[in-house]
C-alpha positions as YAML, in Angstrom:
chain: A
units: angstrom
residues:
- id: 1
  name: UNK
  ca: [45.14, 11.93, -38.24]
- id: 2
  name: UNK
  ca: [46.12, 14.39, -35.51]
- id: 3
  name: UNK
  ca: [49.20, 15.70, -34.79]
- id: 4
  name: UNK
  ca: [48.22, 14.86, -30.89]
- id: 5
  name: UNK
  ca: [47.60, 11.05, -31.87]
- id: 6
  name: UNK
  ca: [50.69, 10.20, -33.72]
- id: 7
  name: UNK
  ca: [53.18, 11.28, -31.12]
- id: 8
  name: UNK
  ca: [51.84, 8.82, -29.21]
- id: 9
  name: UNK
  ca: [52.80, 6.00, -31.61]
- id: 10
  name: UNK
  ca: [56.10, 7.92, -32.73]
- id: 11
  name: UNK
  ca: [57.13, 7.63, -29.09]
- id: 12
  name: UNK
  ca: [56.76, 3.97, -29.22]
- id: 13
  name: UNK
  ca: [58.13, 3.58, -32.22]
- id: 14
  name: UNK
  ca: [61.14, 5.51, -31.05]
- id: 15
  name: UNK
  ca: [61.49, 3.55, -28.23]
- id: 16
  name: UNK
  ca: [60.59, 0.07, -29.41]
- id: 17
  name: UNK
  ca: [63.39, 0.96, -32.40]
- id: 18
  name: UNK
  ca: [66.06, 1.17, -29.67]
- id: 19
  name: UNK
  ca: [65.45, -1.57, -27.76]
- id: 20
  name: UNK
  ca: [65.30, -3.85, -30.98]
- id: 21
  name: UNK
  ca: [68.61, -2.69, -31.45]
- id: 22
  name: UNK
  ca: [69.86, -3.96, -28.37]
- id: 23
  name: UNK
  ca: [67.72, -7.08, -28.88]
- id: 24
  name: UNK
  ca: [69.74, -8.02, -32.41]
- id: 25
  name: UNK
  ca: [73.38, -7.05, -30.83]
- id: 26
  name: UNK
  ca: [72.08, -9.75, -27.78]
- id: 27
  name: UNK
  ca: [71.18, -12.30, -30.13]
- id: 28
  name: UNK
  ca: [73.72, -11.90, -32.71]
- id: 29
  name: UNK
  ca: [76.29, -12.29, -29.74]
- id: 30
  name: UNK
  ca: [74.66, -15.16, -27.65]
- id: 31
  name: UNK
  ca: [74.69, -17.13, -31.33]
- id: 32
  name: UNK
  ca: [78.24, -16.13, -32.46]
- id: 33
  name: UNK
  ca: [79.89, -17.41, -29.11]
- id: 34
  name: UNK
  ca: [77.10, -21.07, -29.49]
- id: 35
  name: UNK
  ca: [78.44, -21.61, -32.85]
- id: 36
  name: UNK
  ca: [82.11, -20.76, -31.85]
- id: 37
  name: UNK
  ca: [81.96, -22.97, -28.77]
- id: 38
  name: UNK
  ca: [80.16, -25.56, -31.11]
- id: 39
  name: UNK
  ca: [82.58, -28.58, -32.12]
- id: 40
  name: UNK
  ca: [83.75, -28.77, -35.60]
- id: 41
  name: UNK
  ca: [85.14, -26.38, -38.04]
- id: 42
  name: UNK
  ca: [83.07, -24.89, -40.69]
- id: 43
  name: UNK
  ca: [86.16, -24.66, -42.87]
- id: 44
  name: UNK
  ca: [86.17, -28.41, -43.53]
- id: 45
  name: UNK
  ca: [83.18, -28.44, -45.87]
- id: 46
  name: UNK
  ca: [85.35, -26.62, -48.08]
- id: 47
  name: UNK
  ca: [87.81, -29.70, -47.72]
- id: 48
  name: UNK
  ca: [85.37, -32.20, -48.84]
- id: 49
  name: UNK
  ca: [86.87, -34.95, -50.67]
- id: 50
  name: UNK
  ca: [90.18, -33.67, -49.83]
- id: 51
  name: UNK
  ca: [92.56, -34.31, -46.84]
- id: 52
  name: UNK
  ca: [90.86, -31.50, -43.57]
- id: 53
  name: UNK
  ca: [94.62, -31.18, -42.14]
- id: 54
  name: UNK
  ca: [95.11, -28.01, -40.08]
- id: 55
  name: UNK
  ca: [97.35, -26.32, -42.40]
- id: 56
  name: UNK
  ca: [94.25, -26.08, -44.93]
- id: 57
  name: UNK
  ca: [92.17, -24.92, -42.98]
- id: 58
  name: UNK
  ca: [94.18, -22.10, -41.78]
- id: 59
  name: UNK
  ca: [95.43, -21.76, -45.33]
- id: 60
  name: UNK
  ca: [91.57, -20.88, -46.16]
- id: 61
  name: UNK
  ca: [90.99, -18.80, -43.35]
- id: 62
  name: UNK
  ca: [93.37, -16.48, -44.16]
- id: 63
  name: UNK
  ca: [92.24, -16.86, -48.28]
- id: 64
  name: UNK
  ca: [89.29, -15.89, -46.71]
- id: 65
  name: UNK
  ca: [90.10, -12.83, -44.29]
- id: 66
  name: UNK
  ca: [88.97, -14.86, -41.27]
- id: 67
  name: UNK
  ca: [90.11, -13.49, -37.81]
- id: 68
  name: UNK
  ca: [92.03, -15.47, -35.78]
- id: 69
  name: UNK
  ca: [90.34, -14.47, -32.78]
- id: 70
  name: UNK
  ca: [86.73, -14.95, -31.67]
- id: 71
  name: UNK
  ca: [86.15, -11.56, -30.79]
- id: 72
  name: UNK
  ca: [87.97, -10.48, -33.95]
- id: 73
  name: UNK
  ca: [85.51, -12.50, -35.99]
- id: 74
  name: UNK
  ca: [82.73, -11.50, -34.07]
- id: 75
  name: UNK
  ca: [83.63, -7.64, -34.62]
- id: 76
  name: UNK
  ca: [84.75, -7.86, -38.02]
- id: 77
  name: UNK
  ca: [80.61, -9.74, -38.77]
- id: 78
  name: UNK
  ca: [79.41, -6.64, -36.85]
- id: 79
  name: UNK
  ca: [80.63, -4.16, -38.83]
- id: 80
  name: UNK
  ca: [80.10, -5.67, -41.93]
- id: 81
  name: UNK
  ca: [76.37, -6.57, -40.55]
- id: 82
  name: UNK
  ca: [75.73, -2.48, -39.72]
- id: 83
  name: UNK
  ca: [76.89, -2.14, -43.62]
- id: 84
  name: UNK
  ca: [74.26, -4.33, -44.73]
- id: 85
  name: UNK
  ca: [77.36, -7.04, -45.79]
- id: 86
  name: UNK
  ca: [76.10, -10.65, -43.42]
- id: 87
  name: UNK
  ca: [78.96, -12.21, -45.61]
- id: 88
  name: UNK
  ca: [79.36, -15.12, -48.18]
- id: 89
  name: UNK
  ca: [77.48, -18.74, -47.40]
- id: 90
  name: UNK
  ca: [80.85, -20.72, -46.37]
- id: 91
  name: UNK
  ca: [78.82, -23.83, -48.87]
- id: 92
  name: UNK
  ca: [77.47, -21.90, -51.79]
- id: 93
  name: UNK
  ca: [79.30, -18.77, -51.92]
- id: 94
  name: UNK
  ca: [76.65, -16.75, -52.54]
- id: 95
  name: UNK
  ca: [75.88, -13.61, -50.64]
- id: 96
  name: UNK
  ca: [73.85, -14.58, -47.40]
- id: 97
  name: UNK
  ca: [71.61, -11.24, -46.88]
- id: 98
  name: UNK
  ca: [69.46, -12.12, -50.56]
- id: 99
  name: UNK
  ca: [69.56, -15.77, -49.39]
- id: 100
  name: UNK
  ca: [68.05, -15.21, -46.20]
- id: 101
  name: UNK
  ca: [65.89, -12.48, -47.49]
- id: 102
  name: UNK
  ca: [64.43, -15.35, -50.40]
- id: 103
  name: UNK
  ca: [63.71, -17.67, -48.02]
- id: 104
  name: UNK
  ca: [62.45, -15.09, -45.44]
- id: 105
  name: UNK
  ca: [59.47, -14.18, -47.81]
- id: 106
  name: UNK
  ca: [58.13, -17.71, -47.92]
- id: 107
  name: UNK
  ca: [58.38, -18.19, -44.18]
- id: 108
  name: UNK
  ca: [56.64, -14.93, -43.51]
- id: 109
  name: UNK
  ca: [54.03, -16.31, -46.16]
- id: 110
  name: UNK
  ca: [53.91, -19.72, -44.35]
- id: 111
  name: UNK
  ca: [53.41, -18.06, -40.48]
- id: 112
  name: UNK
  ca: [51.13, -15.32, -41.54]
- id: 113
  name: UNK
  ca: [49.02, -17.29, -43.74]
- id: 114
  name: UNK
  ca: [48.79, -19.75, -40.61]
- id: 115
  name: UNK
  ca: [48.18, -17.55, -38.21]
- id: 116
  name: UNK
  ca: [45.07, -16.35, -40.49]
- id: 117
  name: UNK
  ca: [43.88, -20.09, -40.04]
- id: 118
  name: UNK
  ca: [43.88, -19.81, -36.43]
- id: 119
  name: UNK
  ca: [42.29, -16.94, -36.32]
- id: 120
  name: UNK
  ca: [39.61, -17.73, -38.75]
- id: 121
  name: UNK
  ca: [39.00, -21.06, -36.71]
- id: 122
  name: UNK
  ca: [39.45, -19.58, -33.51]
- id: 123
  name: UNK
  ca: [37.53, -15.85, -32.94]
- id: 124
  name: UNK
  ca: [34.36, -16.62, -33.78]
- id: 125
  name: UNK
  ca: [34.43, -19.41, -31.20]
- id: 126
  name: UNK
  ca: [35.61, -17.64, -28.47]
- id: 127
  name: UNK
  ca: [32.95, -14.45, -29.48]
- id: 128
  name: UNK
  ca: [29.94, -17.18, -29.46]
- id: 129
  name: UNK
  ca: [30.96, -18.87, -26.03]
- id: 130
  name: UNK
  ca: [31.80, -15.22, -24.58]
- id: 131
  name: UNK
  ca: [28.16, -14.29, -24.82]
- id: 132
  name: UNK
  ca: [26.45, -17.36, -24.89]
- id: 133
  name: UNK
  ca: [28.12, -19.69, -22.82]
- id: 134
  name: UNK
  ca: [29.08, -23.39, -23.75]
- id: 135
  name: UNK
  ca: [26.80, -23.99, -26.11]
- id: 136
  name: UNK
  ca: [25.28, -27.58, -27.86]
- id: 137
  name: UNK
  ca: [27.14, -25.70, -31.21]
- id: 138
  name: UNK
  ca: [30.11, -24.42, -29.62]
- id: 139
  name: UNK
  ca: [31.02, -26.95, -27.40]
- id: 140
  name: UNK
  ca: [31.67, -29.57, -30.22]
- id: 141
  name: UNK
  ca: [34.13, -27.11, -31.79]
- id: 142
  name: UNK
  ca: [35.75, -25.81, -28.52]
- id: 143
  name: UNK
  ca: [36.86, -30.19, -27.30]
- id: 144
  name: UNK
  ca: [38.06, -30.31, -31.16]
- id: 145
  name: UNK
  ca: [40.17, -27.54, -30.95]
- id: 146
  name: UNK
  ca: [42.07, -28.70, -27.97]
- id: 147
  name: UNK
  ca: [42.11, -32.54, -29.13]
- id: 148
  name: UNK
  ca: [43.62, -30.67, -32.35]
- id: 149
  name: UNK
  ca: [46.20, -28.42, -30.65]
- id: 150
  name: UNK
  ca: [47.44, -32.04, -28.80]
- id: 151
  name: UNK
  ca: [48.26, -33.74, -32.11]
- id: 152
  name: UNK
  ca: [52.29, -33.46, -33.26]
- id: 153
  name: UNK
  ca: [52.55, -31.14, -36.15]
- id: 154
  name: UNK
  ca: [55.01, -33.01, -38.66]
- id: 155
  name: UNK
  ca: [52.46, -36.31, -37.70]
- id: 156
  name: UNK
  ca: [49.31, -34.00, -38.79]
- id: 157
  name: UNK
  ca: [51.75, -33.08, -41.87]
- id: 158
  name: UNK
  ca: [52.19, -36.28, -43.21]
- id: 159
  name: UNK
  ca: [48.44, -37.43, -42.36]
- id: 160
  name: UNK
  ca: [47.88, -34.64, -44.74]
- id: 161
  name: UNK
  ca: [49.79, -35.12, -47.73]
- id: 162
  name: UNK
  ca: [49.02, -39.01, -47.33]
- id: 163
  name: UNK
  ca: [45.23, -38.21, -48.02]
- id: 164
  name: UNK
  ca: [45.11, -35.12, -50.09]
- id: 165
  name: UNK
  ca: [48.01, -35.71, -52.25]
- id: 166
  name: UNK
  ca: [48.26, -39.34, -52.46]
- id: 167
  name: UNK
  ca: [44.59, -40.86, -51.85]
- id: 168
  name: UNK
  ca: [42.93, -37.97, -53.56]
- id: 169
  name: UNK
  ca: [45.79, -36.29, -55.82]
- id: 170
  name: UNK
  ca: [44.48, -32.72, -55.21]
- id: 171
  name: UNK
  ca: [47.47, -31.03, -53.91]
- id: 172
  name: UNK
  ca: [51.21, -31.24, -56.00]
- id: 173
  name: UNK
  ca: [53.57, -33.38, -54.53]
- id: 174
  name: UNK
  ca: [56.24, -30.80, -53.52]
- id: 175
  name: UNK
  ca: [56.89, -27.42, -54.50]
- id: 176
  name: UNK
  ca: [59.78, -27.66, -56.44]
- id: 177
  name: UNK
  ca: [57.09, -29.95, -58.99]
- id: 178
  name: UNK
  ca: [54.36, -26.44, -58.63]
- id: 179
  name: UNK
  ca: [54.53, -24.95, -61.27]
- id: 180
  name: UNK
  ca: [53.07, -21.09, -62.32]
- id: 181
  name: UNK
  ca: [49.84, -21.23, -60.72]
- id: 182
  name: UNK
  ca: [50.02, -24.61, -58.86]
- id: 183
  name: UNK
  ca: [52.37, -23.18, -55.92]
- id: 184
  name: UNK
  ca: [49.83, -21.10, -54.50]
- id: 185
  name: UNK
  ca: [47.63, -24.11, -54.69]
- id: 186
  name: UNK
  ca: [50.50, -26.28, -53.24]
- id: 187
  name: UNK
  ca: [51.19, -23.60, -50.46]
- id: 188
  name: UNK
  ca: [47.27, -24.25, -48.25]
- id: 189
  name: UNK
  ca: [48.35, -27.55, -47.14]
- id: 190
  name: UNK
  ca: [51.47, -26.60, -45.68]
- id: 191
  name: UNK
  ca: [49.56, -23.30, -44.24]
- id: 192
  name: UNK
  ca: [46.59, -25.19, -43.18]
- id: 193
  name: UNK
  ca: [48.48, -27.85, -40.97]
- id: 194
  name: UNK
  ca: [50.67, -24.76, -39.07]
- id: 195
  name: UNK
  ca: [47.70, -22.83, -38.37]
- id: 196
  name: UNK
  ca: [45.74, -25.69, -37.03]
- id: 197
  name: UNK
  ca: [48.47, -27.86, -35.83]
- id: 198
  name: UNK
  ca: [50.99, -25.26, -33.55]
- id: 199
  name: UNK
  ca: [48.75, -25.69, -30.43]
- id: 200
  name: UNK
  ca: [47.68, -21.83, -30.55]
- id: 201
  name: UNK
  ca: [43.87, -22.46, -31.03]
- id: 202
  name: UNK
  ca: [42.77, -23.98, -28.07]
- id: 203
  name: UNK
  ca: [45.03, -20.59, -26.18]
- id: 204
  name: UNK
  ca: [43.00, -18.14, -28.75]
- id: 205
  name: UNK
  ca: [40.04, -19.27, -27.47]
- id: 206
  name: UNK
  ca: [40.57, -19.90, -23.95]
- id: 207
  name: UNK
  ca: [42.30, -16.11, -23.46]
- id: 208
  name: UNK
  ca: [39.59, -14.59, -25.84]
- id: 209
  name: UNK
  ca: [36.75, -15.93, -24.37]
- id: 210
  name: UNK
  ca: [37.65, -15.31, -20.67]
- id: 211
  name: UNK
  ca: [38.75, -11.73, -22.26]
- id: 212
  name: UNK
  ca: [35.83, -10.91, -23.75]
- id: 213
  name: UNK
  ca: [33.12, -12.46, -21.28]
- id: 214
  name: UNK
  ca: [35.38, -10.06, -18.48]
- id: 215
  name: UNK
  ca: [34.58, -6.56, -20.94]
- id: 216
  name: UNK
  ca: [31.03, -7.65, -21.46]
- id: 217
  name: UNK
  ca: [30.54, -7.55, -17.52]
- id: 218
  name: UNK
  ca: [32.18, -3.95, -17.58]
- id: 219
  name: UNK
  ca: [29.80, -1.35, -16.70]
- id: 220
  name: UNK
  ca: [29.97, 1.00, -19.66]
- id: 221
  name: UNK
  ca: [28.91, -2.06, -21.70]
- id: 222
  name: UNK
  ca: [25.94, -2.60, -19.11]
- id: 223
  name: UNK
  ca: [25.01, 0.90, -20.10]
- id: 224
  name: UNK
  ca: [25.46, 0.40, -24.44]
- id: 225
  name: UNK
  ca: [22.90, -2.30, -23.87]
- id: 226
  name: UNK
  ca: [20.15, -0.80, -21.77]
- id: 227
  name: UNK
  ca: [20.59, 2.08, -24.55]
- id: 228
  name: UNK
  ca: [20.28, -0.81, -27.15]
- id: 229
  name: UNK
  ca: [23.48, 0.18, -28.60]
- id: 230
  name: UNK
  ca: [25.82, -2.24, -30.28]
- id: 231
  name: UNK
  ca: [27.56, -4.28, -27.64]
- id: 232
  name: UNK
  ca: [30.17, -5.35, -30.10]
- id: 233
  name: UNK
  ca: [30.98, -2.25, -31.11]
- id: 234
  name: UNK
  ca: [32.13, -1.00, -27.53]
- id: 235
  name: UNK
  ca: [34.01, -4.14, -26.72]
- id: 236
  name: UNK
  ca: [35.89, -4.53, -30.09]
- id: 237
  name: UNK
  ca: [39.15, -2.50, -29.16]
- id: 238
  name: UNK
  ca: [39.08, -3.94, -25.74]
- id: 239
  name: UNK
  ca: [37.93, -7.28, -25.75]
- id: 240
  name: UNK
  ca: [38.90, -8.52, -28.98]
- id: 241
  name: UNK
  ca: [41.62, -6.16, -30.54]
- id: 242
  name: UNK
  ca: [44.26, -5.96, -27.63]
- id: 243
  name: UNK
  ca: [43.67, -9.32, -27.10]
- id: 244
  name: UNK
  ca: [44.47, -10.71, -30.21]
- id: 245
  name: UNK
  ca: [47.43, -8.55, -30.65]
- id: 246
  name: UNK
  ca: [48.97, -9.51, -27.69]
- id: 247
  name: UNK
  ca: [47.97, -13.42, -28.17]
- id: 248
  name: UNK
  ca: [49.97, -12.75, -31.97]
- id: 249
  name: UNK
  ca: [52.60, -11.57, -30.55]
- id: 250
  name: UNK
  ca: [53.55, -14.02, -28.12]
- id: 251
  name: UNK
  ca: [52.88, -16.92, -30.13]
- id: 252
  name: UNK
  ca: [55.26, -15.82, -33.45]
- id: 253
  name: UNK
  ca: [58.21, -17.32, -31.68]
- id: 254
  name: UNK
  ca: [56.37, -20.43, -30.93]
- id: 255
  name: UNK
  ca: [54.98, -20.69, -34.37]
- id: 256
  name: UNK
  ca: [58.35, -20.13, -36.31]
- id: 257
  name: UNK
  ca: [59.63, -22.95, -34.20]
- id: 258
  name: UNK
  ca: [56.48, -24.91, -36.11]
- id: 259
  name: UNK
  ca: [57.13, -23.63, -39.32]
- id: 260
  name: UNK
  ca: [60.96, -24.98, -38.97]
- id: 261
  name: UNK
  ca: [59.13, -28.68, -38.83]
- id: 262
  name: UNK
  ca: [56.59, -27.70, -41.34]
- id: 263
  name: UNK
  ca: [59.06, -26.81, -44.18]
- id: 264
  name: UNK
  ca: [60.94, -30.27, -43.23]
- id: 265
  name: UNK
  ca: [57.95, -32.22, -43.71]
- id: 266
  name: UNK
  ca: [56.61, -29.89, -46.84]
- id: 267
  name: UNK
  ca: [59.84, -29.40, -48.49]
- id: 268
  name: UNK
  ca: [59.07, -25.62, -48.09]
- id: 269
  name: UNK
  ca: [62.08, -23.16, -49.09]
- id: 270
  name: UNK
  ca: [62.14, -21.52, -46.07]
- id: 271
  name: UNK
  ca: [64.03, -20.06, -43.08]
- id: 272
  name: UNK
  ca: [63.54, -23.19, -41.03]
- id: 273
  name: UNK
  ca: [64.88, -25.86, -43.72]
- id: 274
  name: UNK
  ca: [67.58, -23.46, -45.13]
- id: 275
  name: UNK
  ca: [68.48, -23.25, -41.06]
- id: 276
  name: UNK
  ca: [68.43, -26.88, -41.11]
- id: 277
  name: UNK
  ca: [71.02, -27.49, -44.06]
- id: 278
  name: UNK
  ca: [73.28, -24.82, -42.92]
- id: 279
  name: UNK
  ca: [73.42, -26.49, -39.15]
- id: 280
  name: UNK
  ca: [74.39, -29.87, -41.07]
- id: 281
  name: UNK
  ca: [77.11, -27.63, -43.10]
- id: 282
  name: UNK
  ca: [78.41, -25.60, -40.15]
- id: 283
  name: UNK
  ca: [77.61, -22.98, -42.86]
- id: 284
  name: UNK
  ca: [78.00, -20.17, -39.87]
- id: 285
  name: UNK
  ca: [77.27, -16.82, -41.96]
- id: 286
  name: UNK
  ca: [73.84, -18.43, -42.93]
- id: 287
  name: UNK
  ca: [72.68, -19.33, -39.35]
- id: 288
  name: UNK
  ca: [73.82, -15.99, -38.52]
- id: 289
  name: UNK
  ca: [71.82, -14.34, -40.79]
- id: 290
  name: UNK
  ca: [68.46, -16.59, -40.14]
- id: 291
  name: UNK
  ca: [68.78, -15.79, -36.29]
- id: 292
  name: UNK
  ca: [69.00, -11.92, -37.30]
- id: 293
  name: UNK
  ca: [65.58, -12.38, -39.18]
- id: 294
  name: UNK
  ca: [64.23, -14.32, -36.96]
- id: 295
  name: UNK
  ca: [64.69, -11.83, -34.37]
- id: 296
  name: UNK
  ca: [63.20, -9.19, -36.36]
- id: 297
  name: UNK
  ca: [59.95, -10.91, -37.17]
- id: 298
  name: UNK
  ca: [59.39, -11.31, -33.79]
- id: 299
  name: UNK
  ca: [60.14, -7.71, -32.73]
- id: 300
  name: UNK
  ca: [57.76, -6.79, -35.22]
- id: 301
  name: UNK
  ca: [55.03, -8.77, -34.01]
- id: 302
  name: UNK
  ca: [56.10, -6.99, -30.63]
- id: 303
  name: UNK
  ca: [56.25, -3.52, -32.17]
- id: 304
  name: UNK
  ca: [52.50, -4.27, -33.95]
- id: 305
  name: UNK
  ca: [51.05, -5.15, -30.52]
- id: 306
  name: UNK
  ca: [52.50, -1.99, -28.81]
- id: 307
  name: UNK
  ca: [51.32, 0.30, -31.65]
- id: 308
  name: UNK
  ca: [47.81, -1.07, -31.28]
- id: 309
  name: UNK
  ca: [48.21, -0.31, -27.67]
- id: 310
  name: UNK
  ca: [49.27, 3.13, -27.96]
- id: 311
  name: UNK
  ca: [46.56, 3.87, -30.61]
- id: 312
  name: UNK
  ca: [43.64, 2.46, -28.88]
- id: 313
  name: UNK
  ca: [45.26, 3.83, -25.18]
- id: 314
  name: UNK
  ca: [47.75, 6.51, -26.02]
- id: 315
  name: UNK
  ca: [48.38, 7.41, -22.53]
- id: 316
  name: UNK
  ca: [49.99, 4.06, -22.09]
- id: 317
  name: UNK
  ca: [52.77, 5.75, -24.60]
- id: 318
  name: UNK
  ca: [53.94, 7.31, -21.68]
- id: 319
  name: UNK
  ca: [54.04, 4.04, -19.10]
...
């Protein structure tokens, strides 16, 4: 690759890099002062089974190190945050950063594999009604996908694992039960149902096809087919790359916010039940740390979309 072509993308990369940075200090912020503002005490589920007086829960906080002001605590996270140090889970003990990380894996597994699904599902019926229209074959598909996109996702969830796990007994039951080779095998249904269930299919093919039927009207495609060149070919990076990208990127958000509901109905070990537990603990180091990752993975849906920008367009580096 040329010297001339990466410093294009290092540009972005520069500049996406910063403004992440100011993206996790926003968010970390916004959900420190939530949670402090929140009613409750986080100390207390320390004091289970015991008497939650006042007295012991300032006796832990200082056990613990805990500021007494908010924007003591806040300061003191930050630092240790910047360190790589997100704390101690105020429930388990254990140190949040692997925690998050563990769980972080199988959510990333969870929205990637379903985002596969909607693309799989979606592309090639968006291409097919781009160039030929509606269609007696795609018009079947295209009503399905937006009856599809309209059904709740924890409803198609347990419709799911009612008939494949129960009726036909394909699937394991949960996926603390899969065992060695059984929890890839376990993981398709939960996959399946996000990527077909988070209402992003009927979008995918509505913005594709509209995006793609636009490029196939452009005039230097009008020119690739009087040559009898491939039409494809010419509108890939512009009427199906850019498009997609950007369509991925906006959507993460929506789709972790699926994925949270998913892993409740799946028992999945991920970000979105782990979030779940430590809201009902008040387990504040833990939510901190989800909302941190959280934030990354959709930056870096962000950053992928610019980068495909930049390399297809590298003028726009300088936008």
């Amino acid at each position: 690759m040329k010297l001339t072509s990466i410093r294009p993308i290092a540009l972005v990369l520069a500049r996406e890099s910063f403004i992440t940075g100011l993206l996790l200090l926003g968010v970390s912020f916004v959900v420190f002062i939530i949670l402090y503002l929140s009613p409750g005490d986080p100390f207390s589920v320390l004091l289970e089974g015991q008497m939650p007086t006042e007295s012991a829960r300032a006796g832990i906080r200082e056990a613990m190190g805990v500021q007494k002001t908010w924007y003591g605590q806040y300061l003191s996270w930050l630092v240790n945050m910047l360190q790589g140090d997100f704390g101690n889970s105020i429930r388990t003990g254990l140190p949040v950063l692997g925690e998050v990380l563990r769980v972080g894996l199988n959510t990333l597994v969870l929205t990637l594999g379903s985002l596969f699904i909607t693309l799989v599902i979606a592309v090639p019926i968006a291409l097919h009604s781009a160039r030929h229209g509606m269609t007696r074959l795609t018009w079947p598909f295209t009503i399905g996908s937006y009856i599809i996109s309209a059904l709740p996702v924890f409803w198609l969830g347990y419709i799911v694992i009612y008939f494949f796990t129960h009726k036909l007994g394909l699937f394991p039951m949960a996926f603390g039960f899969a065992t060695g080779g059984k929890k890839w095998l376990y993981a398709l249904l939960p996959v399946i149902v996000l990527g077909i269930g988070n209402g992003t299919i009927s979008e995918v093919i509505r913005s594709l096809r509209e995006e793609m039927a636009r490029v196939l009207d452009e005039d230097y495609i009008r020119t690739a087919r009087s040559k009898g060149a491939s039409v494809m070919k010419h509108a890939f990076k512009e009427g199906l790359l850019i498009p997609v990208t950007e369509i991925v990127a906006a959507k993460i958000p929506f789709i972790l916010g699926g994925a949270v509901i998913v892993e409740q109905v799946f028992n999945w070990p991920g970000m979105g039940r782990m979030a779940w537990q430590a809201a009902q603990d008040r387990d504040f180091p833990v939510i901190m740390g989800i909302a941190i990752l959280a934030a990354v993975f959709v930056r870096l849906g962000s950053l992928f979309q610019s980068v495909v920008y930049v390399a297809v367009n590298p003028r726009a580096s300088k936008e």
